[in-house]
N, C-alpha and C positions, 0 to 999 in steps of 0.2 A: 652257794654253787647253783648252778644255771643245769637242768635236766633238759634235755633237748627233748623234742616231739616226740612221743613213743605211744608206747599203749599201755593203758592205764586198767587195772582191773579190780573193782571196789567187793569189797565183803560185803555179803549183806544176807537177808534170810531169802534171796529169790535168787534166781540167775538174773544177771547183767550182762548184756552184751557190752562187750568194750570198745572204752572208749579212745578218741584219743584226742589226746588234752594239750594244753601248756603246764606244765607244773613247773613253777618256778620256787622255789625254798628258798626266803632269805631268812638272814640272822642279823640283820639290822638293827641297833639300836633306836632308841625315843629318844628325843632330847626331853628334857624336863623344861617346860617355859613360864610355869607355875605351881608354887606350893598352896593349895586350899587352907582355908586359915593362918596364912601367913603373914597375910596384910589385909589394907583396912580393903573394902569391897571397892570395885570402880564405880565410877558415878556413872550413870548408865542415863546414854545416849533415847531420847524423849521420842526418835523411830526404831528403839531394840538395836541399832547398829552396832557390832561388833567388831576387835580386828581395824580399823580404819580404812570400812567399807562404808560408803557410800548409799543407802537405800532411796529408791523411788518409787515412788506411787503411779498405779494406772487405775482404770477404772473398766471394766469388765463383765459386760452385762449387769451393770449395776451394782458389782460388787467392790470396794477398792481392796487394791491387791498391791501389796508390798514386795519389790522385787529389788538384786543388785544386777547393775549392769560391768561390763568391763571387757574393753580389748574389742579386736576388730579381726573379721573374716568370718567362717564359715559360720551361723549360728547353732552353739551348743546348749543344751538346758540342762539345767542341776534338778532334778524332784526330789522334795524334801522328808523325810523322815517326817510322821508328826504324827499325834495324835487327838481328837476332841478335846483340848485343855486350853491352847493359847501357848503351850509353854514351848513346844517346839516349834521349828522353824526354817529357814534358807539359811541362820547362822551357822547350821551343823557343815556347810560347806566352806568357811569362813577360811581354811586351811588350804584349800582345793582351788579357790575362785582366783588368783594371784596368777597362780601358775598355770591353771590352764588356759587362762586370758593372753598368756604369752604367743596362744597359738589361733586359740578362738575367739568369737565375741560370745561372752558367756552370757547366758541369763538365768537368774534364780530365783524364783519367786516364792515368794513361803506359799504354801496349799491351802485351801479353802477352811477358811476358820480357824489359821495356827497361825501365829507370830502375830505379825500387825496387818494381816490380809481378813478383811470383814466376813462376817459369818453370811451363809446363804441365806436370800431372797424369800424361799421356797423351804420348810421344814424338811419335806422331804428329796432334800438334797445334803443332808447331814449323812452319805454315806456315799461308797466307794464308785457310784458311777455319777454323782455331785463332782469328786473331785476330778474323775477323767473330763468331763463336760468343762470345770474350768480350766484345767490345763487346756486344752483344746480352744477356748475363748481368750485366754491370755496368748496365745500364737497369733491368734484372728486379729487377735488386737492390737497386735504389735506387729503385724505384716511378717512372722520371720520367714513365711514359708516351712520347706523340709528341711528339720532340725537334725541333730545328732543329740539324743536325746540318754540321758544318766540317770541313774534312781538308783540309792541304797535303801535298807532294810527296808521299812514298808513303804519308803517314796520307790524304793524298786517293783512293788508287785502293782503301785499306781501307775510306775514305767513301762512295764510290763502290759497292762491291760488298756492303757491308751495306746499301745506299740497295735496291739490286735484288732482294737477297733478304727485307728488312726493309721493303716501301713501305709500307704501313700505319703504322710505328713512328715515318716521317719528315713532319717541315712543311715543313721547304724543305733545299735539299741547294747545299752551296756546295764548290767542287772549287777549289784552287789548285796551279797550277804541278805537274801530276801526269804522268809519262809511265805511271805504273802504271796506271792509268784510261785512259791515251788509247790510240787503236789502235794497232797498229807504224808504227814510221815513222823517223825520223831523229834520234839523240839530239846533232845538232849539232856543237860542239867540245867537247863535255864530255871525251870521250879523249885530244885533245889535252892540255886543260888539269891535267888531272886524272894525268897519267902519268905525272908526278915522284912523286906523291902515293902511288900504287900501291906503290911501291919503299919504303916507310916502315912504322915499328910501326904496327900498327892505330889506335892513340889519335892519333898525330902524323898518316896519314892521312888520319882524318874531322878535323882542323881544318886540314889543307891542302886537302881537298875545300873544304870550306867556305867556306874562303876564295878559291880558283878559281874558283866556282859564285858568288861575290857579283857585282854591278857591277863595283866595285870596290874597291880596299884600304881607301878611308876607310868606305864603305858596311859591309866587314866588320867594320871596327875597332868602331862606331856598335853593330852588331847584335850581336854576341858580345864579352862581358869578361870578364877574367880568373876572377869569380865564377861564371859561366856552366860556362867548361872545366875548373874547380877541381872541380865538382858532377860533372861527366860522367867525368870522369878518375877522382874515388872510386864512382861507381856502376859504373863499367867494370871494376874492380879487386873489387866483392866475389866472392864464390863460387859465385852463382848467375847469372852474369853470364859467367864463366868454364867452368860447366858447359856454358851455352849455346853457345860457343864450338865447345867440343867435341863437344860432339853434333849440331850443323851440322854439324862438317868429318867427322863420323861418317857425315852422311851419312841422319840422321833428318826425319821430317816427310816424305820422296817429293819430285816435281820442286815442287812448291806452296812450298816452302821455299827456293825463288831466285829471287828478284823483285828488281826495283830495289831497294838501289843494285848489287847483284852483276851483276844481268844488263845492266845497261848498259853494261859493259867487253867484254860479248862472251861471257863463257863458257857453253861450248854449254847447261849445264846450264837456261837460261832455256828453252831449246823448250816445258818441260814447261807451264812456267805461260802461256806464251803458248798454247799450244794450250787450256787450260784455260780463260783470256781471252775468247779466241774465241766460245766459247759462251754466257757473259754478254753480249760485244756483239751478238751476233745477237740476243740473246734483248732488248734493248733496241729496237737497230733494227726488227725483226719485231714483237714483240708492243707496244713502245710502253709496257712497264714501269714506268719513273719519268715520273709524270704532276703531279709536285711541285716548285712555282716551283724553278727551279737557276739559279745563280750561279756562270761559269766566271772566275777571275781571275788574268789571267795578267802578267808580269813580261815586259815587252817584250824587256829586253836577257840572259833567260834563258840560258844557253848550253846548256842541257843540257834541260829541257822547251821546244822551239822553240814560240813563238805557233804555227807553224801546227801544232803536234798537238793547241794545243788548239782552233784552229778547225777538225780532224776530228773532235776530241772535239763539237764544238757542232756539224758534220753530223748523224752517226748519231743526236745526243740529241735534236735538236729537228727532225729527221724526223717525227716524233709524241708533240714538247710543244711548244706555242706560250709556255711559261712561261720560255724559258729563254732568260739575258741571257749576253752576256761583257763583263766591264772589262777593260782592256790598260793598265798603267801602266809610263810610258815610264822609263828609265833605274834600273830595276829589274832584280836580279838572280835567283835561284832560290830565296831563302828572304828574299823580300820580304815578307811577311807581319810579320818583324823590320827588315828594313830599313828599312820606315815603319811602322810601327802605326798610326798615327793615320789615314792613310792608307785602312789595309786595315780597320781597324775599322770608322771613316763609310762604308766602302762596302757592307760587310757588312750595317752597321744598316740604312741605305737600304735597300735590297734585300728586306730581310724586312718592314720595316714599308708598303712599297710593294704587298710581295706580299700581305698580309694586308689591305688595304684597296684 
């Protein structure tokens, strides 16, 4: 069922002013399009390509940068999820890039040092204002101009903070399921669930994350197949993928280089980027910075970005933007954007063709 625009008023330990939102509840099925372990592994494509995408190479201040292109008009960019490993990547959009190419010319480049896009120039550039600097040079580089710019979980709080330092660059700014963007606040049961996962190789705990952070098991199985973890498992494995590695736990890049998913288990080392944080939200809240339609969309049954950070996130933002919506889609997990596509893509297109007329 379809809840029309109303007024939304969240529980919580403080007052909340209220809001008013999109909530949209669906009860949508997954299709299932893969069983794990059910067959033999795919032979995985020597650029990480997944899906019967296409990847391309640019080069970008010196760094080569692996991107998918598709579709023609208005230019929209994908930011990718990923963390210092190699293992994630722009295939997390692989679901999403089809269809929103129906309307856009999409571009998705995997983030600085993840997938098959080369690690930085500069050590210290191993952290959170490295990768706004490249997204910002993959733009330069490719001429798009003022994008329409998308970021889930932490490729959102990288959307998010290229959105405030780059307002100019951006037409509309859509944030999903991010706690890296939202203020501090409560990362849920994600500790819980996620605690077996911790105790495992790196590779086997980002797909036990993953699959703790779903709805649930069928919802996982639907959004990640064995082609999916085949690609991430050999981009995690090359050498520059592995240098990364170890130059995180060296200890490069300053505190800016532990952000979600690291700091959301707790290790002290997140103060640094939180206190850094800080100062981008203030400078939101105070000066009223992003003044370009925004689209917050969040995964009702998230465990780990809880709806309500990102109704703080839709405080501070729309304290001084009257442009800015939230959709809530019910029985949705943390990288819902795969879980339905179809889904997150009509809402997305809504959204900007709404905002621009």
């Amino acid at each position: 069922m379809l809840i029309e625009p109303g007024t939304y008023e969240a529980v919580s330990l403080r007052s909340r002013t209220r809001l008013s939102i999109w909530l949209k509840v669906m009860g949508l099925g997954v299709v299932l399009i893969a069983s794990l372990g059910s067959r033999a592994t795919a032979a995985v494509s020597p650029n990480g390509e997944v899906a019967g995408l296409r990847a391309k190479f640019v080069d970008v201040k010196g760094v080569r940068t692996r991107y998918y292109e598709m579709g023609q008009g208005e230019p929209l960019l994908l930011v990718s999820d990923g963390t210092w490993s190699g293992y994630e990547s722009a295939n997390i959009w692989s679901k999403n890039i089809p269809g929103l190419a129906k309307r856009f010319h999409v571009f998705a480049p995997d983030p600085l040092s993840c997938g098959m896009t080369g690690n930085p120039l500069d050590d210290k550039d191993y952290n959170m204002e490295g990768i706004v600097a490249h997204l910002y040079g993959f733009i330069q580089t490719l001429k798009l101009g003022k994008v329409h710019v998308v970021g889930q979980t932490r490729g959102g709080g990288d959307a998010f903070f290229f959105a405030v330092e780059h307002p100019d660059m951006v037409r509309t700014l859509t944030i999903s399921d991010s706690v890296t963007a939202a203020p501090e606040g409560s990362t849920g049961s994600r500790a819980d669930r996620t605690a077996k996962c911790l105790k495992m190789p790196e590779f086997e705990s980002m797909k036990c994350t993953a699959q703790a952070l779903s709805f649930n098991d069928e919802a996982y199985k639907g959004a990640f197949d064995d082609e999916y973890w085949a690609a991430a498992k050999y981009m995690g494995s090359l050498p520059k993928a592995e240098e990364t590695r170890a130059k995180i736990k060296a200890g490069v890049g300053g505190p800016l280089a532990f952000f979600v998913p690291i700091a959301i288990v707790g290790q002290p080392q997140l103060s640094g980027f939180n206190e850094w944080k800080k100062h981008w939200i203030e400078r939101v809240r105070n000066e009223g910075t992003l003044q370009m339609p925004i689209l917050l969309y969040w995964g009702f049954n998230d465990p780990s970005a809880l709806v309500g950070r990102g109704l703080d996130l839709f405080d501070f933002i729309g304290a001084k933007n009257p442009k800015v919506q939230m959709v809530i889609i019910n029985k949705a997990g943390h990288q819902n954007a795969r879980e339905k596509p179809e889904e997150f893509n009509y809402q997305v297109i809504s959204f900007i063709e709404h905002a621009e007329h």
